[in-house]
Legacy VTK file of the C-alpha trace (Angstrom):
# vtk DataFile Version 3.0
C-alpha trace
ASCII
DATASET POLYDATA
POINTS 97 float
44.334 39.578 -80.404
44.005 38.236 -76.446
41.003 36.089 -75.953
39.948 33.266 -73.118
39.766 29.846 -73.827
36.798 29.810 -71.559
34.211 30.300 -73.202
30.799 29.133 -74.544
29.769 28.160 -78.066
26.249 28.940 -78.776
25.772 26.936 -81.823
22.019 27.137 -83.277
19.939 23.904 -84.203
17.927 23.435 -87.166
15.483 26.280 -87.407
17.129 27.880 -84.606
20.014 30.564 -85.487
22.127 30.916 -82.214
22.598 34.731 -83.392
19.016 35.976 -82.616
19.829 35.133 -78.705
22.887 37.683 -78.945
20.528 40.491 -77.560
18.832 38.579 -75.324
22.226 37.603 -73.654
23.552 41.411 -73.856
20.653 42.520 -72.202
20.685 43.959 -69.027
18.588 41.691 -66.740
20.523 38.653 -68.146
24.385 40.086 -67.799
23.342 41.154 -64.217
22.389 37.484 -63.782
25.772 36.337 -65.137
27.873 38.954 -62.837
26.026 37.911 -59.793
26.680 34.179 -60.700
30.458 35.038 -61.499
33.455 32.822 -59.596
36.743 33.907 -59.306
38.485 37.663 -58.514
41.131 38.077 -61.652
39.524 35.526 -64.109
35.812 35.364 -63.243
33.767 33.252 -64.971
30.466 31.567 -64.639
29.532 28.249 -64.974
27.427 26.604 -68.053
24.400 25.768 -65.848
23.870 29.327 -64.877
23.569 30.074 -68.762
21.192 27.284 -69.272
19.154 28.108 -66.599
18.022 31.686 -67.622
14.162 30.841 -68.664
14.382 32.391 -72.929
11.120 34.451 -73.176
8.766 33.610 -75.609
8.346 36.917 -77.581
12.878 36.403 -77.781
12.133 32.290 -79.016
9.520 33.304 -81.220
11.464 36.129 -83.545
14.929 34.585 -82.626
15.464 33.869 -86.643
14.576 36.737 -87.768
16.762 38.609 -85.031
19.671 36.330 -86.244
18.999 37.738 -89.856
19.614 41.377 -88.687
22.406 40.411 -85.924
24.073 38.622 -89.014
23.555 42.560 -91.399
24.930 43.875 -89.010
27.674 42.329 -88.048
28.449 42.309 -92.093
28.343 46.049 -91.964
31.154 46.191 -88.783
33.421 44.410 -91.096
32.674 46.334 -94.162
33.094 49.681 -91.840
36.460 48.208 -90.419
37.930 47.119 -93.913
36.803 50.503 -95.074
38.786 52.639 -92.442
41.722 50.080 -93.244
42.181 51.312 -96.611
41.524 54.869 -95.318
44.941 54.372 -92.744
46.535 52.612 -95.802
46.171 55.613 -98.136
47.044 57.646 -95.617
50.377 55.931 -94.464
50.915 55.614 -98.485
51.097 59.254 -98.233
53.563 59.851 -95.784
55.917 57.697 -97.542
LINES 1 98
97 0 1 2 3 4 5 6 7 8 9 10 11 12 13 14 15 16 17 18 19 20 21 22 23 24 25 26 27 28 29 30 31 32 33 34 35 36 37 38 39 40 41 42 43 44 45 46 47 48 49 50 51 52 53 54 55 56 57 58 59 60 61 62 63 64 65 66 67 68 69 70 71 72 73 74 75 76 77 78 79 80 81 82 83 84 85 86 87 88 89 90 91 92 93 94 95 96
């Protein structure tokens, strides 16, 4: 696994969940924000007070929980589906023993 140690952590305050803002912040208006506000050619980044400054419409604050509820199902089901097709390559590798 590769990953950046620049990065953001979103964390969620009470009666808040962080997780409802995930499509919000994969949406296209606000990554085309981010890439025009991007710094750097091989590593670019953005900086924290671009992210802050995106105004959070109220229809996104309003049903962020239960957004975070169904982010959260779904992201459960990714896993399940990747464990699943785990076993499936195990069982198959088992068989070519």
């Amino acid at each position: 696994m590769v990953a950046s140690t620049e990065f953001f952590v979103l964390r969620g305050r009470a009666g808040f969940d962080a997780a409802g803002l995930v499509p919000f912040l994969l949406s296209e208006r606000v990554q085309a924000s981010l890439a025009a506000g991007q710094e750097g050619g091989h590593h670019p980044r953005f900086r924290k007070e671009l992210l802050l400054s995106l105004p959070l419409p109220e229809g996104v604050a309003r049903k962020v929980n239960r957004t975070a509820q169904r982010m959260h199902r779904l992201a459960a089901a990714v896993r399940s589906s990747l464990l699943a097709s785990r076993s499936l390559v195990a069982e198959a590798e088992a068989e070519m023993t």
